[in-house]
N, C-alpha and C positions, 0 to 999 in steps of 0.2 A: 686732497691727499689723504693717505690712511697711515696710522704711523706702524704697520704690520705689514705691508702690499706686498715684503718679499716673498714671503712664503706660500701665496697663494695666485696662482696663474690667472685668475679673473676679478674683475671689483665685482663688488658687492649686488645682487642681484636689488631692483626697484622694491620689490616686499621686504626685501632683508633691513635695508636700507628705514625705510617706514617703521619699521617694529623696531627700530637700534638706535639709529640718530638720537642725540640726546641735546646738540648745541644749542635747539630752540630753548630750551629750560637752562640748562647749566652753564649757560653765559652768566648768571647771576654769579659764575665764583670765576668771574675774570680777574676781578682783584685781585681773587684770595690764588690764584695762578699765575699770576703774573709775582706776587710778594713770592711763593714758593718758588717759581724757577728763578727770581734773583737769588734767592738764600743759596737753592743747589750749584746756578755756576759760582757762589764766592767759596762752597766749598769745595768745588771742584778747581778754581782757585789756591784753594789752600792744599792740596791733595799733591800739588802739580799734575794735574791732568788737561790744566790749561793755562794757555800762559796769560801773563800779566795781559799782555794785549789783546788776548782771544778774550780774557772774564769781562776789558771794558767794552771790547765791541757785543759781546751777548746783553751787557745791563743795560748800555744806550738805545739797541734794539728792544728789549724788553720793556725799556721809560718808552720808548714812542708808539711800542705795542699800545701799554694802560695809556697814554694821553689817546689815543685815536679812538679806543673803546669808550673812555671816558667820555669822548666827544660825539659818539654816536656815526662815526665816519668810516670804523671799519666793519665792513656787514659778510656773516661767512658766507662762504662759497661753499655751491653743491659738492665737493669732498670734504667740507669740514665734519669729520663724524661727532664732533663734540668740543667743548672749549680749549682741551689741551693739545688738539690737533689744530683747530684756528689760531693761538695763538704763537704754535711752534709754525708753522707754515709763512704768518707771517713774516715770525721773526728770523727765518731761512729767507724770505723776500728783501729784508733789509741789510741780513748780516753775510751772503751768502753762504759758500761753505763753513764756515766757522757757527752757523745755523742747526746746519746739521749733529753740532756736538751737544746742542744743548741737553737732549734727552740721554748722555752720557750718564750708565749706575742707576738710573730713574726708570721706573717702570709706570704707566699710569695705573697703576694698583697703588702704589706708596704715594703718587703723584694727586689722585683725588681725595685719598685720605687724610694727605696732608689740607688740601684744600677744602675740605669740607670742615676739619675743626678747626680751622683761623675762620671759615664762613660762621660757624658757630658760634665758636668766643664771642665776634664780636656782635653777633645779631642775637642774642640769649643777652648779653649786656645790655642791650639799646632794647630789648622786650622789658626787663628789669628796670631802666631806669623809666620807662613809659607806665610800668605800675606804682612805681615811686610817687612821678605824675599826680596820679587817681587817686594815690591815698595821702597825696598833700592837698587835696581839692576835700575828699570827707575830713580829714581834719580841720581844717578850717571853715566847713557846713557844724563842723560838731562843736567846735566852740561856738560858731554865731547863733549856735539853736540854745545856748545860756540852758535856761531852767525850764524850756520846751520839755514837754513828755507826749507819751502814745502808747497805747497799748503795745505789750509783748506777747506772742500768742505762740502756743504750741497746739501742734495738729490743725493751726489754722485756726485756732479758739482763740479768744481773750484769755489771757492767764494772769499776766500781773504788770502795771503800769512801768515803762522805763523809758528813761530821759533819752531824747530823739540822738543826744551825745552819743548816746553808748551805743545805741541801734546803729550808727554810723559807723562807728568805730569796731563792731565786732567785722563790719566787712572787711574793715581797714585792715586789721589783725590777721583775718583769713590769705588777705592779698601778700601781708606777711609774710606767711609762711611761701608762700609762693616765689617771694624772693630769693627767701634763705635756697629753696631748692632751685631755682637758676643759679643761683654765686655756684651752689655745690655742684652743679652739672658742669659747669665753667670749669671748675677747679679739676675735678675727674676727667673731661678732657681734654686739659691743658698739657696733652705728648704729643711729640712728634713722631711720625711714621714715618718721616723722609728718611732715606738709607734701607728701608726693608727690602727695597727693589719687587721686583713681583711677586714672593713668598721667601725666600733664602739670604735676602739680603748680595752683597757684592764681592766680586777678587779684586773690585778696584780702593784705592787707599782714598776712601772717605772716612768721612767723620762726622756723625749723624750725632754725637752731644754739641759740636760745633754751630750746624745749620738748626741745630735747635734752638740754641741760643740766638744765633740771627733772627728766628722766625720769633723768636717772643717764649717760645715755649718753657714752662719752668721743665720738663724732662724730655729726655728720647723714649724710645720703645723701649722694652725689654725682651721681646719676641716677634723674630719675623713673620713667623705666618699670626700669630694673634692680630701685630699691627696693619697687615691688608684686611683682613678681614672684618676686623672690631667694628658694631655698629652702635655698641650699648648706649653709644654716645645721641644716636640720632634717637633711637629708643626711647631715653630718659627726656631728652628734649620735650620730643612730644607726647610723651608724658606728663612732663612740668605745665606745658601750654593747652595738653587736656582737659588736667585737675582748673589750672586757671580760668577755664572757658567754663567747666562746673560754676567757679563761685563766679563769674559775671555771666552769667545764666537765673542765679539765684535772685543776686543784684535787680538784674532787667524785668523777673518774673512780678518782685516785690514792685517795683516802680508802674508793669501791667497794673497791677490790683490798686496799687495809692493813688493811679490818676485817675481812675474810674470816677463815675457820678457817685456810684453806691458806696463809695470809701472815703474818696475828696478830699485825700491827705496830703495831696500836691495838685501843681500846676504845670506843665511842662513847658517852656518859654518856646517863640514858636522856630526858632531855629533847628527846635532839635526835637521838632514834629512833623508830621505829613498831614496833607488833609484827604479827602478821598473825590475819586475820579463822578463819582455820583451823587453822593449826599454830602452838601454844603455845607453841615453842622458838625463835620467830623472833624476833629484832634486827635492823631491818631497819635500812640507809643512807636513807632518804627526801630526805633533804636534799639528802645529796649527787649522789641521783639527779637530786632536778630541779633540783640546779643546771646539771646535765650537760643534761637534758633542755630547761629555759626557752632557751640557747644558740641550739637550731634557730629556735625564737620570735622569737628577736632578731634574728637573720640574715634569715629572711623578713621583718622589718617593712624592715629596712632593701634587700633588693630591690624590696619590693611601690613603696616608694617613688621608687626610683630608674627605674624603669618608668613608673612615674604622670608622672615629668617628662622624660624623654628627648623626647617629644614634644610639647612646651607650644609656641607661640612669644608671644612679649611681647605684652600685658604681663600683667596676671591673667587665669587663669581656672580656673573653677568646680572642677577637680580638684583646686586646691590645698587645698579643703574636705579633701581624703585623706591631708592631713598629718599631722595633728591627734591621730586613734584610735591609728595604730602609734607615734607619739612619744611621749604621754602613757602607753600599755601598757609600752610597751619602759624610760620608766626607773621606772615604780612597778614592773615586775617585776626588774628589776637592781638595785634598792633593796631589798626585800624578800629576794633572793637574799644578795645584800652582808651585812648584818644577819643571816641565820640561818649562813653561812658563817661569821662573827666567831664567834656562839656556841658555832658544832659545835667551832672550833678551839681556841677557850678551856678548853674544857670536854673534851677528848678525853684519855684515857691510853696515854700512852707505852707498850710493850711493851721495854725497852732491849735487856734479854738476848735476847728472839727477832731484835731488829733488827741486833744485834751478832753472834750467831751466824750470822745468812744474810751479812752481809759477811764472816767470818771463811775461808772458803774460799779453800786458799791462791793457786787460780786467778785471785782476784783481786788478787792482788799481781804478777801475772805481769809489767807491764810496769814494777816496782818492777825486778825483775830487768834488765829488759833496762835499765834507766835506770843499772843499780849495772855494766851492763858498757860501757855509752859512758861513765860516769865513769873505767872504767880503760883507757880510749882504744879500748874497737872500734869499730865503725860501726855507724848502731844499726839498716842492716838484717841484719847478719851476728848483729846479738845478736835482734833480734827474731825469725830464724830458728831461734836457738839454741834459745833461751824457749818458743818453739811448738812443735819437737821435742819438750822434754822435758814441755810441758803432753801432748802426743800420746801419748809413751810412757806418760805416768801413767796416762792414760784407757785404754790399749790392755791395758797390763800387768796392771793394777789395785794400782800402787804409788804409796804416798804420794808427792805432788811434794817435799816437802820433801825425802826420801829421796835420790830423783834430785839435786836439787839441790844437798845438802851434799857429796854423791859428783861431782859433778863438778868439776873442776880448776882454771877460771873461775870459780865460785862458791862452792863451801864451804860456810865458817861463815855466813860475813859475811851468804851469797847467802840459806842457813837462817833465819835472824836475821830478814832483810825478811819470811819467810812467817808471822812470830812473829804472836798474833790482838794486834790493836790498832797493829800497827805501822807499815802501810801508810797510814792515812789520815794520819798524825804527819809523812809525810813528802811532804806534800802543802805545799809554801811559796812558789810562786808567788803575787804578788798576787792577789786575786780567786779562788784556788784554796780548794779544801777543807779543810785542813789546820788547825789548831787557834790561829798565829799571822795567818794571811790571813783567819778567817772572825772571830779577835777584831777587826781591824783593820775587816773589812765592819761589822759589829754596829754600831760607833761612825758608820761611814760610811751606814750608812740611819740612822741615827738621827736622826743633822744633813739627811739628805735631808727628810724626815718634819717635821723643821723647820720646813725651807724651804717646805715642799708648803701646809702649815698655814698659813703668813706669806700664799705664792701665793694662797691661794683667798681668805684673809681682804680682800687687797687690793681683791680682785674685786667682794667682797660688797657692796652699796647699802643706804642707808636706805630705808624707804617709800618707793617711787616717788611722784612728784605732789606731797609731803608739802612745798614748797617757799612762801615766802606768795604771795598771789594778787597778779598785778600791779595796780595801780592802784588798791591800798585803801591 
C-alpha cells in the first residue's frame, strides 16, 4: 500500500519505486514510530476524534506492531514504501477499519520528524555515554602510568617531557568537549513536530503541547513549516560525530607511531591486532588505523548533507529522504569505533623505560634552562638566546650539553641538575601543566567531570516513548 494512492490513477512505476523506497534503511525508526503514533492516537484520544474504544484498539494494534518488529517476524511487503506505511498497514491488518484512522491530523512530514529526533535523543545519548566509556578507560591508564613520562612533541619534534597522565588525559578532555556538544544537540532537539501535519498544521482539535509531553519532549514546535522541514538537528549531529571522529583519528594515528619498532612506546595486546595474510612477523594497528580511516566517512556524511540542504526551500521535500543513511551510518560507525578504541587502550602495554629514555635528552629541558635564568632576573629573550647557543654548540661540537652547561658562569651546577633524566617534567607546576602536582590535581578534576557528564546524559534519558496511559479510558 501507499498512503497517497487516491490521487493518482497508477502505482508507482519499478524505477520510481527503486530511487524512493526507503523501508530498507528506515525500519531503524520503527520504535521511534511506533512511540510516535501511540502518542498521536492518545491525543487524538484527548481531541475526541476517537473514541475510548477506537484509542485502545489502535495502541493494542500498535504494541503487537513493535513486539513483531522487535521479533524480527514482520518483514515489509513489496508496497511498503517506507516504515510509516509498514507499520500503518499492518496496524489496519489487525485493527481493521478503526486502522484506517490512525493517520488522522498526521501527515508523514510531522510524522518522520517527529521520529527521527526520539531516533536521535536517544542514539546521540548512547553515542555519549559510549565516550564516557573511553574516557573512564584513559583515566584509569592515567593514573596507573603514576610518575611514567614521555616526550611531548610539537610538529612532531621532541619539545618537552610530560607525564604519560597528562598525554592521556588531554584526549580525555578533547572527548569532553565532545560530550558537552552531544548533551547540547540533545537539548536543541528536544521539540516535537507532531501536530505540524504536512506544512500548516490542522482544523482538527489536537493538541500538540500534550503529545509532546507523552513523547518525552521538553517542547512542541513553534512553527509549522519550520517544524517539517528543520534538519539543523541531523546537521549538528553529524557534526558532533565528525569533529568526534577528528579526535579518534588523532588517538589512532598516535597509537600508529607508538607501536612502531622505531618508537616502541607500546604494545598492542593481540586481541586488538591483526596479523598479515603474507608476512608471519606482522602486528598490525587495524584499529587504530580505521579509527584514523572511518574520520574521512564521517566528514563526508556530514558535507554530503549539508549540500543536500543548502538548497531546500520550505517546507518539506523529498531530499530530506537523504538524511537518514549518512546519520544512522555515521553514529553506528563512531559507536563501533568508540567501543574498540576503549579496548585497544585498556588492554595496550606501556613501554616506560623507552618512553622515559626518548624524553631524557637533555635538549629537552632546554627551556628548563632558560626559565632558571629569568628566575635569576635576565630577560627571557637574552636567556633564550643563551640556551640556544649553547643547544647550537653542543650539536656543532659534538659536546654533551650538560658539559657546556655546568661550564658556563650563569648556569653551573644548578643549570646541570635541570638536565638531570626525570627532572624536567617535576618541574612542570603550572595548573593544567604536566608536572606531577598539576596532573594529580587534573586526575581528580576529570573525574568529577566524568560525573557530571554521566548525571548530564542520565537527565536526558526518557522512558518508553508513547508509554503514557491512553486518554479517555
Amino acid at each position: 500500500m501507499t498512503l497517497w494512492k487516491g490521487r493518482l490513477g497508477e502505482g508507482m512505476a519499478d524505477e520510481v519505486a527503486a530511487v524512493s523506497v526507503s523501508v530498507g534503511f528506515d525500519v531503524a525508526l520503527a520504535e521511534d514510530d511506533i512511540a510516535g503514533s501511540r502518542a498521536h492516537v492518545q491525543g487524538l484520544g484527548k481531541g475526541g476524534i476517537l473514541s475510548p474504544d477506537e484509542v485502545q484498539t489502535l495502541l493494542a494494534a500498535l504494541d503487537r506492531v513493535g513486539a513483531e518488529l522487535a521479533a524480527g517476524v514482520l518483514d515489509p511487503q513489496p508496497g511498503d514504501e517506507d516504515v510509516h506505511t509498514l507499520v500503518e498497514r499492518r496496524v489496519t491488518e489487525l485493527a481493521g477499519d478503526v486502522g484506517a484512522k490512525l493517520h488522522t491530523g498526521r501527515s508523514r512530514n510531522d510524522q518522520v520528524a517527529t521520529d527521527l529526533r526520539l531516533w536521535c535523543r536517544r542514539s546521540l545519548l548512547a553515542v555519549a555515554a559510549d565516550v564516557v566509556a573511553l574516557q573512564e578507560v584513559l583515566l584509569r591508564r592515567a593514573r596507573e602510568a603514576g610518575d611514567a613520562y614521555l616526550p611531548g612533541y610539537t610538529h612532531l619534534q621532541r619539545a618537552q617531557p610530560v607525564l604519560l597522565g597528562h598525554h592521556l588525559l588531554a584526549h580525555g578532555w578533547a572527548l569532553a568537549r565532545d560530550v558537552d556538544r552531544l548533551v547540547a544537540t540533545v537539548e536543541r532537539l528536544d521539540v516535537s513536530p507532531l501536530g505540524a501535519g504536512a506544512l500548516a498544521g490542522s482544523s482538527l482539535p489536537l493538541d500538540p503541547d500534550y503529545v509532546a509531553g507523552v513523547l518525552g519532549f521538553s517542547a512542541r514546535f513553534e512553527n509549522s513549516l519550520d517544524a517539517v522541514s528543520d534538519r539543523d538537528f541531523v546537521a549538528e549531529a553529524l557534526f558532533d560525530v565528525a569533529l568526534m571522529g577528528v579526535h579518534l583519528s588523532r588517538m589512532g594515528e598516535e597509537i600508529v607511531l607508538w607501536s612502531t619498532d622505531e618508537w616502541a612506546f607500546c604494545t598492542l595486546d593481540d586481541a586488538y591486532a591483526t596479523g598479515s595474510s603474507m608476512l608471519p612477523q606482522k602486528k598490525n594497528p587495524d584499529v587504530a588505523e580505521l579509527a584514523r580511516g572511518k574520520s574521512g566517512r564521517l566528514i563526508g556524511h556530514l558535507t554530503g548533507l549539508l549540500v543536500t540542504l543548502k538548497g531546500l526551500p520550505l517546507a518539506y521535500n523529498r531530499d530530506l529522504q537523504e538524511d537518514k543513511e549518512p546519520l544512522f551510518d555515521a553514529v553506528e560507525q563512531v559507536r563501533l569505533t568508540l567501543r574498540a578504541l576503549a579496548g585497544l587502550y585498556a588492554t595496550l602495554e606501556w613501554h616506560h623505560e623507552r618512553m622515559q629514555g626518548a624524553a631524557d635528552g637533555p635538549a629537552a629541558a632546554a627551556v628548563d634552562l632558560a626559565e632558571l635564568l629569568v628566575v635569576r632576573g635576565m630577560p627571557f629573550r637574552q636567556a633564550h638566546e643563551l640556551v640556544a647557543g649553547l643547544v647550537r654548540e653542543s650539536v656543532a661540537r659534538h659536546v654533551p650539553l650538560v658539559e657546556l652547561v655546568q661550564a658556563h658562569p650563569d648556569l653551573g651546577d644548578a643549570g646541570a641538575l635541570v638536565l638531570e633524566p626525570g627532572v624536567p617534567v617535576t618541574r612542570r607546576t603550572t595548573p593544567g601543566g604536566a608536572g606531577p602536582a598539576a596532573v594529580a590535581e587534573q586526575v581528580e578534576r576529570f573525574a568529577r567531570r566524568l560525573d557530571v557528564d554521566r548525571s548530564r546524559i542520565g537527565r536526558h534519558e526518557r522512558p518508553t516513548a508513547g508509554a503514557a496511559p491512553a486518554a479517555g479510558t
